[in-house]
Backbone bond lengths (Angstrom), bond angles and torsions (degrees), N, CA, C in turn:
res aa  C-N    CA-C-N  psi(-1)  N-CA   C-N-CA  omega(-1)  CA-C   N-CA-C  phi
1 X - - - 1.454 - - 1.529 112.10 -
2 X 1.345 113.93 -34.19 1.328 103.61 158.29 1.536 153.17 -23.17
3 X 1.398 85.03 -43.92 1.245 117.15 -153.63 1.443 105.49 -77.23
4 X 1.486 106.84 -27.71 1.245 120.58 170.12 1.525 124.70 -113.88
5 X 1.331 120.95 10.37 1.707 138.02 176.55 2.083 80.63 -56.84
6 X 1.211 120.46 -73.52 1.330 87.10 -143.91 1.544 112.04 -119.93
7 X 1.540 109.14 56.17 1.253 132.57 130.96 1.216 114.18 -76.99
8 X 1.313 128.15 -37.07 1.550 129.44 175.28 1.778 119.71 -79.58
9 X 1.644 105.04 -22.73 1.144 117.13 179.10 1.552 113.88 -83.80
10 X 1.301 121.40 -20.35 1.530 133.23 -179.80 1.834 105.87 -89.53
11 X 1.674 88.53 -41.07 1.979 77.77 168.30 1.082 107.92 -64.22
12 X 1.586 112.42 -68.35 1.606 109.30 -161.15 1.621 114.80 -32.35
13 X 0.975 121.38 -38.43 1.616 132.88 175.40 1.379 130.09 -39.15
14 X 2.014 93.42 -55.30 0.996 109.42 178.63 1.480 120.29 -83.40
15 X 1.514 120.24 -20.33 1.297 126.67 171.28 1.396 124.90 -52.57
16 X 1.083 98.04 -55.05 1.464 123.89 -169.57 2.245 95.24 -70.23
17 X 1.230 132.05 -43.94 0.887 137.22 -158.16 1.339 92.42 -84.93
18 X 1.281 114.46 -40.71 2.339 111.62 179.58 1.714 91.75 -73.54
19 X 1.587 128.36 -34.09 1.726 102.06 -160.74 1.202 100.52 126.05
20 X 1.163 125.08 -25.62 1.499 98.35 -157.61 2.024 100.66 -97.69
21 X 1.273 88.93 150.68 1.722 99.59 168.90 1.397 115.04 -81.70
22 X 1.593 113.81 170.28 1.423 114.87 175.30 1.661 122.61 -71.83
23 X 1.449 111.18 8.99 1.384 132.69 -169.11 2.069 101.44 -105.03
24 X 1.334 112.55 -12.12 1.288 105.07 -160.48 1.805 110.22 -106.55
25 X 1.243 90.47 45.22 1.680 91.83 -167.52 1.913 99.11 -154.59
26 X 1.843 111.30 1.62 1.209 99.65 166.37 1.633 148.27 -70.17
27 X 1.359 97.00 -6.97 1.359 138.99 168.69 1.959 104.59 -44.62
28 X 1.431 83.68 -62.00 1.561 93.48 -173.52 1.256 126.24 -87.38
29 X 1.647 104.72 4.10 1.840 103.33 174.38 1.125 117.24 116.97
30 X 1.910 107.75 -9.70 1.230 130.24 172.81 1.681 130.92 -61.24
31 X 0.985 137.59 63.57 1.560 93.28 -148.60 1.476 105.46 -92.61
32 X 1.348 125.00 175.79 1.719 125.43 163.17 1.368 122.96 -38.97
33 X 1.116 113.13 -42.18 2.038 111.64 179.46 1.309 104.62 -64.17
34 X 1.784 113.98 -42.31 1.668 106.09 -164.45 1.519 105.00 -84.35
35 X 1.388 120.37 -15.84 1.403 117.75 -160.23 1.973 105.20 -93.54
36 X 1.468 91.26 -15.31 1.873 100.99 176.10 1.824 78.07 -94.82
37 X 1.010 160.57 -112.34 1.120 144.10 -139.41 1.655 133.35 -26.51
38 X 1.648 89.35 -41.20 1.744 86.08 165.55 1.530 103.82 -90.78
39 X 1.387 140.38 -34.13 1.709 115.41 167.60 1.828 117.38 -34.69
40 X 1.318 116.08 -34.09 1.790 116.98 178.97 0.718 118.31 -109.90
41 X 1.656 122.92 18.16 1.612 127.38 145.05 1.681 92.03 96.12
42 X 1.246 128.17 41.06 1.533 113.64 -170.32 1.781 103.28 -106.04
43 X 1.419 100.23 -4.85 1.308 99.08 -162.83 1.656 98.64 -177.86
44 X 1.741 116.68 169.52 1.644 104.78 -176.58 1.722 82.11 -142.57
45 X 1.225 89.17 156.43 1.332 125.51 172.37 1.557 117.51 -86.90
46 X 2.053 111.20 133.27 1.752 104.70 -153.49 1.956 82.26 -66.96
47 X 1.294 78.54 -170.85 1.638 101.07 -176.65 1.549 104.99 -66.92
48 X 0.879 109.26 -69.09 1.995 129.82 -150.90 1.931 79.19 -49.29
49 X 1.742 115.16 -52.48 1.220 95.32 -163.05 1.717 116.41 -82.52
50 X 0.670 116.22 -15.58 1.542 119.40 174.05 1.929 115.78 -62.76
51 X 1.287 97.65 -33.75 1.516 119.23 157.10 1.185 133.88 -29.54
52 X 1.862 84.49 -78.76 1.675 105.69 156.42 1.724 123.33 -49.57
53 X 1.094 113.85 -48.84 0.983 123.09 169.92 1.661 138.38 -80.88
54 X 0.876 113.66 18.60 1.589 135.43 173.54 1.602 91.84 -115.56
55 X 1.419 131.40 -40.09 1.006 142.93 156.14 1.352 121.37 -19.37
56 X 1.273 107.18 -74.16 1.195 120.72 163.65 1.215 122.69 -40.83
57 X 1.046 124.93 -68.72 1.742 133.10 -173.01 1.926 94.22 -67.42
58 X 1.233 118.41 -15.73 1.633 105.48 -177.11 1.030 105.95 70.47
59 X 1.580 118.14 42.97 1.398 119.60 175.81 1.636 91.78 -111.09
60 X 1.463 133.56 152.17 1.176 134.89 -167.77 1.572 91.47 -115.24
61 X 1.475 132.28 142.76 1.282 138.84 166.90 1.526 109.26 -56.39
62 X 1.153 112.43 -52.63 1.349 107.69 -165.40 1.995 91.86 -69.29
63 X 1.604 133.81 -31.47 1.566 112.33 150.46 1.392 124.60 -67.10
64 X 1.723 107.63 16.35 1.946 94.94 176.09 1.238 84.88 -105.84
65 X 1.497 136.68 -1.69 1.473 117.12 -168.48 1.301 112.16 -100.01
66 X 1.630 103.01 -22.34 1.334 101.65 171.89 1.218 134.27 -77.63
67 X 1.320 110.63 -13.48 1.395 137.99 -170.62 1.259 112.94 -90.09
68 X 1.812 118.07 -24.19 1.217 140.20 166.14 1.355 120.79 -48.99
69 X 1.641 81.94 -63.00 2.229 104.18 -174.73 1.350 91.60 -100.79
70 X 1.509 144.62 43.22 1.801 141.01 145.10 1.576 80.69 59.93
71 X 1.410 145.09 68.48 1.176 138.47 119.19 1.546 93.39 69.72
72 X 1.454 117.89 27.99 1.596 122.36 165.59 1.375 107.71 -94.39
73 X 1.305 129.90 129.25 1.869 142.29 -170.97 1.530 100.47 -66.25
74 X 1.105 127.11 148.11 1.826 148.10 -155.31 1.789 70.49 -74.79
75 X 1.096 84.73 179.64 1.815 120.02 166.80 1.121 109.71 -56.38
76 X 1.515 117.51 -72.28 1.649 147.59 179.33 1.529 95.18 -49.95
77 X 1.387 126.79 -53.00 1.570 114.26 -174.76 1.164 111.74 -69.39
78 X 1.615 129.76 -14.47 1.365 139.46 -155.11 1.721 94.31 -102.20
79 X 0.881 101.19 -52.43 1.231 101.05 174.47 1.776 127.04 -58.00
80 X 1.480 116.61 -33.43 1.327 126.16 170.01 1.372 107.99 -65.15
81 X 1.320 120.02 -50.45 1.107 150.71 -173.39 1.954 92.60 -38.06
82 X 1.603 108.66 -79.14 1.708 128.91 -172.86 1.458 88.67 -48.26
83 X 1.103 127.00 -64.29 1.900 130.69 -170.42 1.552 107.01 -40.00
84 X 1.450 112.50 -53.37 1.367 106.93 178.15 1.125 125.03 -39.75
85 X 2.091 96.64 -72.21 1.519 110.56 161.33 1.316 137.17 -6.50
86 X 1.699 109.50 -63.42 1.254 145.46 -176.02 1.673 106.43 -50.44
87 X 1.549 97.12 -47.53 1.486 104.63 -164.10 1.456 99.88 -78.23
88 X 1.105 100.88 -82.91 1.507 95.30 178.76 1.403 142.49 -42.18
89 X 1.254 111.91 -16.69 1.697 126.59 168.01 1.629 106.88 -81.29
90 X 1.273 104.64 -8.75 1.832 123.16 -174.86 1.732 94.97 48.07
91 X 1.365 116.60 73.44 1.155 117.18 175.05 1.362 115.68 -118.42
92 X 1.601 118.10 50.74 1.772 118.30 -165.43 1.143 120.67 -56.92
93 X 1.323 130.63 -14.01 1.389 127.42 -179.77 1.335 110.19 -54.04
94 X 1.373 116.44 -41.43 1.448 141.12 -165.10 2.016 106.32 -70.80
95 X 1.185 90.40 -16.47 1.842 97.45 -175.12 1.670 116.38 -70.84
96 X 1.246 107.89 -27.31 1.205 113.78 174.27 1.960 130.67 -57.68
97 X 1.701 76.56 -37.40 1.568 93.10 -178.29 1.136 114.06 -98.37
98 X 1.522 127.51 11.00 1.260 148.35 166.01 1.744 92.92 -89.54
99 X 1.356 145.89 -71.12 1.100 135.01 -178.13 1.417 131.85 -49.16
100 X 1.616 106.46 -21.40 1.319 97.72 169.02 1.504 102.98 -113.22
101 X 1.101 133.38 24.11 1.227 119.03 143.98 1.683 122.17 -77.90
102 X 1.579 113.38 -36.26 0.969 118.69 145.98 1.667 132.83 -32.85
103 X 1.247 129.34 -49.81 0.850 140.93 175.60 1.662 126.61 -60.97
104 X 1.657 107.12 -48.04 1.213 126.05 150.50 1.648 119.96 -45.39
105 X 1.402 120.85 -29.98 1.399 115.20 175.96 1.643 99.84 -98.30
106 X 1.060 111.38 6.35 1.762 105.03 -174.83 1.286 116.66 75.21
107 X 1.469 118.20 38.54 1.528 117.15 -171.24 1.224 103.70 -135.12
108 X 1.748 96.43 84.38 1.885 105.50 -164.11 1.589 89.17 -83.37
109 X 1.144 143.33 -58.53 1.370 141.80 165.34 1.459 126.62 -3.13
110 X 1.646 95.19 -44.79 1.486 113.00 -164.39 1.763 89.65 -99.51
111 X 0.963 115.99 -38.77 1.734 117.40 153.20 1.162 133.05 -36.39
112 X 1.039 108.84 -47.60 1.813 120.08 -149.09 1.993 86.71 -104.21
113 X 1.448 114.86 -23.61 1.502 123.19 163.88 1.814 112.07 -74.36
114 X 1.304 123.77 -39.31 1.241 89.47 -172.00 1.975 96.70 -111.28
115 X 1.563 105.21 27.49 1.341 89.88 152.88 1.532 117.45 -102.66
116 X 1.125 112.60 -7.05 1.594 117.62 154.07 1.177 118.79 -48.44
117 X 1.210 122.37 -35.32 1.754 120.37 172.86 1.251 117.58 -91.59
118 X 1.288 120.08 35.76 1.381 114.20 150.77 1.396 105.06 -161.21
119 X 1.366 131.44 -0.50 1.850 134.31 -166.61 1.864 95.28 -148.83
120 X 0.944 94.27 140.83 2.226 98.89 151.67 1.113 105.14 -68.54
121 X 1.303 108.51 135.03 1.350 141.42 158.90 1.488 110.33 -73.50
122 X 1.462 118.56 137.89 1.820 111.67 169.49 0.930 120.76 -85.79
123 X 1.260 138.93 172.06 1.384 144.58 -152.10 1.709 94.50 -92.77
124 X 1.321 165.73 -21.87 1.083 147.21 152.28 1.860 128.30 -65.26
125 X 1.651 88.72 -12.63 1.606 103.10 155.42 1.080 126.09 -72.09
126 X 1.364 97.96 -61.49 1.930 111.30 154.00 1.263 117.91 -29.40
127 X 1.364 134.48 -26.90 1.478 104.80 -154.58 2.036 80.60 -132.68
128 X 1.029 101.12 7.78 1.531 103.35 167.38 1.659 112.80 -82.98
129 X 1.118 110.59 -49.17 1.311 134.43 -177.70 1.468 101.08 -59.66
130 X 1.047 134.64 -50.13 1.713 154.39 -161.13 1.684 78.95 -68.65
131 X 1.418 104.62 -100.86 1.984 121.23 -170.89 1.364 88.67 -22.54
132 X 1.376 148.29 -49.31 1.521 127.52 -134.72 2.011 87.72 -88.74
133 X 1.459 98.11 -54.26 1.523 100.70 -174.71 1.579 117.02 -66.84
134 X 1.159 123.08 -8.47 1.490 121.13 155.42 0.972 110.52 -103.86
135 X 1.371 163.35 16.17 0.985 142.64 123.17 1.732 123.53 -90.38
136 X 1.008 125.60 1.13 1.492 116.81 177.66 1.469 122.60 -63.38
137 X 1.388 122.24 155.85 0.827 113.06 -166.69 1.702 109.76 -121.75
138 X 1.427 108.64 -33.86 1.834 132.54 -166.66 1.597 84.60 -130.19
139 X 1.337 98.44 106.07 1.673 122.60 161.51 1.595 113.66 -103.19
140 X 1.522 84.74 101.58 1.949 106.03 159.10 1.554 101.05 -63.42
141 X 1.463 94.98 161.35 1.303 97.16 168.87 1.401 112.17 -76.99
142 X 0.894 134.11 -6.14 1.742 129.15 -172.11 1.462 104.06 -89.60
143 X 1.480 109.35 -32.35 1.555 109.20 154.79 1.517 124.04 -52.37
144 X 1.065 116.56 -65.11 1.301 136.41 -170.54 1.879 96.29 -55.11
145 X 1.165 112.59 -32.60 1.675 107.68 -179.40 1.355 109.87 -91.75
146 X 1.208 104.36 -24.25 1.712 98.08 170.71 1.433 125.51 -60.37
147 X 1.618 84.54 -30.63 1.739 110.52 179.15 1.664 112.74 -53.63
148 X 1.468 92.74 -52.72 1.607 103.17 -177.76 1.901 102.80 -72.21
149 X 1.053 126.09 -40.44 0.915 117.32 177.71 2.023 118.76 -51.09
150 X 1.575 92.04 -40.50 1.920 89.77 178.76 1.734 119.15 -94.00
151 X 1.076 76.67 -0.14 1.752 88.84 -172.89 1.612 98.80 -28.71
152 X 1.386 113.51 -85.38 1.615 129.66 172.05 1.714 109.44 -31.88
153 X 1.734 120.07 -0.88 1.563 101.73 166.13 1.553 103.07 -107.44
154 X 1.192 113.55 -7.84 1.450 118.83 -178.28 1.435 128.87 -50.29
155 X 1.036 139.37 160.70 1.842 129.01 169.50 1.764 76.29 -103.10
156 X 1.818 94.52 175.00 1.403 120.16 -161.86 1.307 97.96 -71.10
157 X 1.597 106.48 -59.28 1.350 104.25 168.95 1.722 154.90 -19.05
158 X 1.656 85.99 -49.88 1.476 111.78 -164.81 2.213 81.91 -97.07
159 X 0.833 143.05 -28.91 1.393 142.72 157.56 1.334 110.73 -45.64
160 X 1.247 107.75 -72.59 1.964 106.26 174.77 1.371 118.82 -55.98
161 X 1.844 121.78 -41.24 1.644 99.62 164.04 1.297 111.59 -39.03
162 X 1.393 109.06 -98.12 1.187 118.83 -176.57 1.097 146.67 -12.43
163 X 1.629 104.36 -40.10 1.892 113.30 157.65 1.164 123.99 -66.37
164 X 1.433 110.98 -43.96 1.595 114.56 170.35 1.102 120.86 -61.38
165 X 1.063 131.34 -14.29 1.343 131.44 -167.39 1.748 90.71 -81.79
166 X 1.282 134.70 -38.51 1.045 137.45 161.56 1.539 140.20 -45.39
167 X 1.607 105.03 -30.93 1.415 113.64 -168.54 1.959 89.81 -142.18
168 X 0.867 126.94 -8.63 1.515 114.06 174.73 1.557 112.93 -107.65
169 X 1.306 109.30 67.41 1.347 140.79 150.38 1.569 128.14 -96.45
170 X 0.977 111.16 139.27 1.854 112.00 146.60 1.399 111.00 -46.77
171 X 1.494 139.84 -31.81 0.843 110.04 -152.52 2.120 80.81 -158.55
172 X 0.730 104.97 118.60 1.955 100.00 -167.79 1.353 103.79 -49.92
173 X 1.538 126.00 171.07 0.865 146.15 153.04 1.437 121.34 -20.21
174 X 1.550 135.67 148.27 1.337 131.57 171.20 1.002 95.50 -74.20
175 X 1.752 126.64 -52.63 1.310 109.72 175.37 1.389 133.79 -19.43
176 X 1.137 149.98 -56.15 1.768 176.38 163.90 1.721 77.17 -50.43
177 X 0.990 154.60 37.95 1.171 151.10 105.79 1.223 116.44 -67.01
178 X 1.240 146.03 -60.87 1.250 136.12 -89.33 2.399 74.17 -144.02
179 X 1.373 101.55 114.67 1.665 95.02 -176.75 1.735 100.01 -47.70
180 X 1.091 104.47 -68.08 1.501 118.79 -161.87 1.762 104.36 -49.13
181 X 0.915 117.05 -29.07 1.364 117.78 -165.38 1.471 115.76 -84.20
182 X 1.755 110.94 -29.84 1.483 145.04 -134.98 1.950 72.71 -108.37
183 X 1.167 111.82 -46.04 2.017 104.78 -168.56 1.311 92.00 -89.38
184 X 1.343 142.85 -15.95 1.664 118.90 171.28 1.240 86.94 -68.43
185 X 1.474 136.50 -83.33 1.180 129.93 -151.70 1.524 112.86 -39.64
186 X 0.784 139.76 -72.31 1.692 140.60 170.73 1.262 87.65 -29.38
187 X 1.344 150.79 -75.47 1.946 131.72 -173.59 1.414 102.72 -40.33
188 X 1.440 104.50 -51.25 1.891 84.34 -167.84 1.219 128.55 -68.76
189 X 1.822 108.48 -25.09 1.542 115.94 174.59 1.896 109.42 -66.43
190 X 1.102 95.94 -31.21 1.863 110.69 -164.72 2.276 89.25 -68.38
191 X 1.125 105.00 -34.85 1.450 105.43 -155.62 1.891 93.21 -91.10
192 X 1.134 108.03 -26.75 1.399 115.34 167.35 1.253 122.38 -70.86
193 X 1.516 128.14 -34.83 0.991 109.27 169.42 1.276 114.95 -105.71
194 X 1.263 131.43 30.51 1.605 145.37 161.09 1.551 86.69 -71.18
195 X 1.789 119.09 -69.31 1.045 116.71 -139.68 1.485 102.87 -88.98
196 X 1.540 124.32 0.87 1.283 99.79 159.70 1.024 126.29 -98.56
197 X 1.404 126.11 -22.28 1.140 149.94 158.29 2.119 104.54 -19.86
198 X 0.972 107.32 -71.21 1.486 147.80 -174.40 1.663 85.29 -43.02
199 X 1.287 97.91 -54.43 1.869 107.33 -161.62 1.679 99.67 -100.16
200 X 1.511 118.99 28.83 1.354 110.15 159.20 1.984 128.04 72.52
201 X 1.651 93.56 9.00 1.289 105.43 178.76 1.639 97.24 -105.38
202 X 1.456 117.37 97.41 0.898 122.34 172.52 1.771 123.81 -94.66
203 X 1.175 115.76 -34.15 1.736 101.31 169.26 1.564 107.56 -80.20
204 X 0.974 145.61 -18.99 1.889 141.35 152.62 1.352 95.30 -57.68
205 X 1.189 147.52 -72.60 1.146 146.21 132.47 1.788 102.26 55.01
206 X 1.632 70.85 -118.20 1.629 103.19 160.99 1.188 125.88 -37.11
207 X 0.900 110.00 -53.40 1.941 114.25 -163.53 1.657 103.25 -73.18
208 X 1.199 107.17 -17.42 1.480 112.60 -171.18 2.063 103.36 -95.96
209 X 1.403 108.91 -39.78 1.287 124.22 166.38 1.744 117.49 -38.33
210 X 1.605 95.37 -57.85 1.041 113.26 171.99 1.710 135.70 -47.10
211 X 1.534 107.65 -38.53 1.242 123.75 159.65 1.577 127.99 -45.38
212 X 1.486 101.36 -22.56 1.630 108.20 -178.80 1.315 115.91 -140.87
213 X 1.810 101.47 36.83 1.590 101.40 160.57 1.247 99.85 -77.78
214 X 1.995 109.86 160.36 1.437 135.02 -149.69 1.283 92.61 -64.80
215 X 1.737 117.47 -40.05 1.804 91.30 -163.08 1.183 105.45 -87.27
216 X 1.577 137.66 1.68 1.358 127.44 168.80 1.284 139.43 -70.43
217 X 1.531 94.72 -45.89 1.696 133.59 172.29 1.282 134.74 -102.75
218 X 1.319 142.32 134.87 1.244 124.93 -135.33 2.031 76.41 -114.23
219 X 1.422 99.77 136.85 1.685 105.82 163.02 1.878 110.64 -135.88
220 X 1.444 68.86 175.67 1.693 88.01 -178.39 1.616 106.81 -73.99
221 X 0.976 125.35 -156.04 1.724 117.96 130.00 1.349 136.16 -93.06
222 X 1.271 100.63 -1.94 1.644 115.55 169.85 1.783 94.34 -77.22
223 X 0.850 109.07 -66.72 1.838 111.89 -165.92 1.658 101.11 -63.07
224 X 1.408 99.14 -42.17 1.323 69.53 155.41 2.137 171.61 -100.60
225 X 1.388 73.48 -1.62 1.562 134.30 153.31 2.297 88.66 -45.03
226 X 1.483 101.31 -71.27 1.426 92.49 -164.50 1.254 105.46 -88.54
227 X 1.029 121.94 3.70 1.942 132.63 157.63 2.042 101.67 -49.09
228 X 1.312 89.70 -58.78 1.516 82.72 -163.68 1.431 116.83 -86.90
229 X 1.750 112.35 -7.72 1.710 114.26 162.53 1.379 105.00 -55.36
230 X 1.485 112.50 -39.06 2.111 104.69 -153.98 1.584 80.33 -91.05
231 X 1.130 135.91 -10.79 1.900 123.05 -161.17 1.621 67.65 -84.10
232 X 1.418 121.63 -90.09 1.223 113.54 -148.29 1.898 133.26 -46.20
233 X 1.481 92.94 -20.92 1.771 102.64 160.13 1.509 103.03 -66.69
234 X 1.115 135.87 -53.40 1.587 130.03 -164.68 1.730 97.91 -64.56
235 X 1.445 113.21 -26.69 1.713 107.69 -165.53 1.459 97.24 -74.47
236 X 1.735 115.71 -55.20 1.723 136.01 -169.35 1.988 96.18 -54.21
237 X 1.410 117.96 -48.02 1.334 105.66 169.55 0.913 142.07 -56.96
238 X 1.997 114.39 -42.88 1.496 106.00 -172.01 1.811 95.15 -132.82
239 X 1.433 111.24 7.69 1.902 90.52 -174.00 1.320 81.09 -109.27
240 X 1.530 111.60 -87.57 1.540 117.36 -175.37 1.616 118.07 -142.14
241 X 1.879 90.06 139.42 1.873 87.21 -156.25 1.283 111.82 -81.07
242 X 1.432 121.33 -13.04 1.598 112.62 152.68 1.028 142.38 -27.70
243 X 1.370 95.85 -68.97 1.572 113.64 -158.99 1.867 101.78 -87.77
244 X 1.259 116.77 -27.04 1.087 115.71 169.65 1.726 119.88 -92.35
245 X 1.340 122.87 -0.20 1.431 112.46 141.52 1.363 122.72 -69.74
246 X 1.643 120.89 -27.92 1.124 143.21 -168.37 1.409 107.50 -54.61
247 X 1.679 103.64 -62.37 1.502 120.34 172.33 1.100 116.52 -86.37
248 X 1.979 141.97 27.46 0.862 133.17 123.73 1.532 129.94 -86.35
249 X 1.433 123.32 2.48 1.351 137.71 -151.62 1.633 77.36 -98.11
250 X 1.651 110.91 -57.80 1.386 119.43 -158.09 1.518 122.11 -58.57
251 X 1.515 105.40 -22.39 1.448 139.06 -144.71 1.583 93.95 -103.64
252 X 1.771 115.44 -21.68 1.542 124.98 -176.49 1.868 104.44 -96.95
253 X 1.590 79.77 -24.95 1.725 64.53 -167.55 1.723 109.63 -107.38
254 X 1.072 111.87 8.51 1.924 111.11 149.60 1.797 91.29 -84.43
255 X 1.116 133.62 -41.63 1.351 100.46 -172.23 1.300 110.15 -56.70
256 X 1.491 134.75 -27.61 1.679 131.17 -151.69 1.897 73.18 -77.66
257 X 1.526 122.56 -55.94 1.298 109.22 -164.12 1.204 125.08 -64.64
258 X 1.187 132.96 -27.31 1.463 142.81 -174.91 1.440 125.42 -90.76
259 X 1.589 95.01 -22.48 1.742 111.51 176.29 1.301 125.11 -135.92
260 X 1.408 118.19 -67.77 1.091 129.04 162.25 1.221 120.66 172.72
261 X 1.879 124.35 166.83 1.441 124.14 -139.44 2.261 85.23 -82.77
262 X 1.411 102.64 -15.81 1.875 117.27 -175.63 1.730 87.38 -47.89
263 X 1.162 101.72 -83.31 1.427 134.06 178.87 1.363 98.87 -21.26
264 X 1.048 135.09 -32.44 1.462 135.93 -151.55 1.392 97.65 -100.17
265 X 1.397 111.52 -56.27 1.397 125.28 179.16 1.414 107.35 -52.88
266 X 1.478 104.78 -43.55 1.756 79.78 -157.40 1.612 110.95 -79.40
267 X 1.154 135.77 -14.78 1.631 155.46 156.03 1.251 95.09 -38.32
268 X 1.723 124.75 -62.42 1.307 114.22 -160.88 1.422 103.84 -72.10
269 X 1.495 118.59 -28.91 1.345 118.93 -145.75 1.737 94.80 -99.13
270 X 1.341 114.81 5.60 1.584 116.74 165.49 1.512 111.29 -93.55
271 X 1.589 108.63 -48.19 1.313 101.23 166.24 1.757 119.90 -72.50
272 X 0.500 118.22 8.79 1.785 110.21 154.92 1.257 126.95 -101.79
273 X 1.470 108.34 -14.27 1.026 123.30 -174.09 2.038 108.59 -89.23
274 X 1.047 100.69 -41.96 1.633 126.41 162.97 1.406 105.30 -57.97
275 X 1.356 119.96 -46.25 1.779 113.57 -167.15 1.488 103.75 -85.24
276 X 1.390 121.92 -20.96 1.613 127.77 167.65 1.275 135.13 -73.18
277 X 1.114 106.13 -40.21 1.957 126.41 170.15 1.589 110.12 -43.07
């Protein structure tokens, strides 16, 4: 009974705080006896209807879940979360124990990605990683970061499936729902066209750049902040290397202001790292 005390203890909360009584949900299959039974944990309510009914109050599930776990990030977010950290503090020692934590959740993908950032991967990793990202269909975010994480092992090719599959719709991606999901993607396009840019593929380049100019794509000011680092690498490569070091210099130093001098580094320290390879 536990187990369900405070699924019933987080509704009851929220019920009472939107208005509605234990009478205002019989409509949907709900009735008062079952809906006071799951408020004291005696019993739970199927999925589809609890749905509906969070519905109602304009409460969103993914805000009953947070409200569930006190607005603490899943495992999988916790874990993206340390990787970032990791990277940007340039703390690789620490990557190792990031992969087998990975591993422990069954997220060889998300494994076999952040041992790419510090070791080669073998070629049956390689081509694991490939099948999973062309064929997926429902991108977690831990997918979607793994993504950004291999981007740089990709051929050009196998980069443009995969992106398009995102934005060459009638109708975009579900992903581009989802805020959190909608600003990884803008990192991975922004880091894609750093890195082709870097490697001399300039109309993929572009065409991919293009996908997340400001009036198309909705950003933060961070994304968009790194909108105009990768614009100005594509300008310094193939229009003019002035003016587009110019507007990557500029593009580093609102990050030191807006985020931090880390943040700054690691942008620069990809593109040098990209123009050397």
């Amino acid at each position: 009974m536990k187990l369900y005390s405070k699924y019933g203890t987080v509704f009851k909360s929220l019920r009472k705080q939107r208005g509605f009584s234990l009478t205002s949900f019989t409509d949907l299959g709900i009735s008062p006896a079952m809906l006071c039974k799951f408020e004291n944990g005696k019993t739970m309510i199927k999925f589809d209807r609890l749905v509906l009914v969070l519905s109602r109050m304009s409460v969103t599930l993914s805000e009953y879940e947070k409200f569930l776990n006190d607005y603490e990030l899943d495992i999988h977010e916790q874990l993206v979360k340390e990787t970032i950290i990791i990277l940007t503090c340039k703390k690789y020692d620490k990557l190792p124990d990031i992969c087998n934590e990975a591993l422990e959740l069954n997220e060889k993908i998300y494994s076999i990605a952040v041992k790419a950032q510090y070791s080669s991967i073998s070629k049956i990793e390689f081509e694991k990683v490939c099948d999973y990202f062309e064929e997926i269909k429902f991108w977690r975010y831990i997918d979607l970061y793994s993504l950004y994480l291999l981007i740089d092992q990709l051929k050009p090719r196998q980069i443009s499936y995969i992106l398009e599959g995102f934005f060459n719709q009638e109708e975009f991606s579900p992903v581009s729902n989802s805020f959190e999901h909608n600003i990884r993607l803008a990192h991975i396009v922004s880091k894609s066209v750093l890195y082709l840019s870097c490697k001399g593929h300039e109309k993929l380049a572009k065409h991919l750049l293009n996908y997340i100019q400001p009036e198309n794509f909705f950003h933060t000011m961070y994304t968009k902040n790194l909108f105009m680092f990768v614009k100005g690498c594509w300008n310094a490569k193939f229009i003019n290397s002035e003016e587009g070091k110019e507007e990557m210099e500029q593009a580093l130093n609102i990050f030191k202001t807006i985020s931090s001098p880390e943040i700054a580094n690691y942008y620069a320290d990809l593109y040098k790292k990209y123009q050397s390879a």
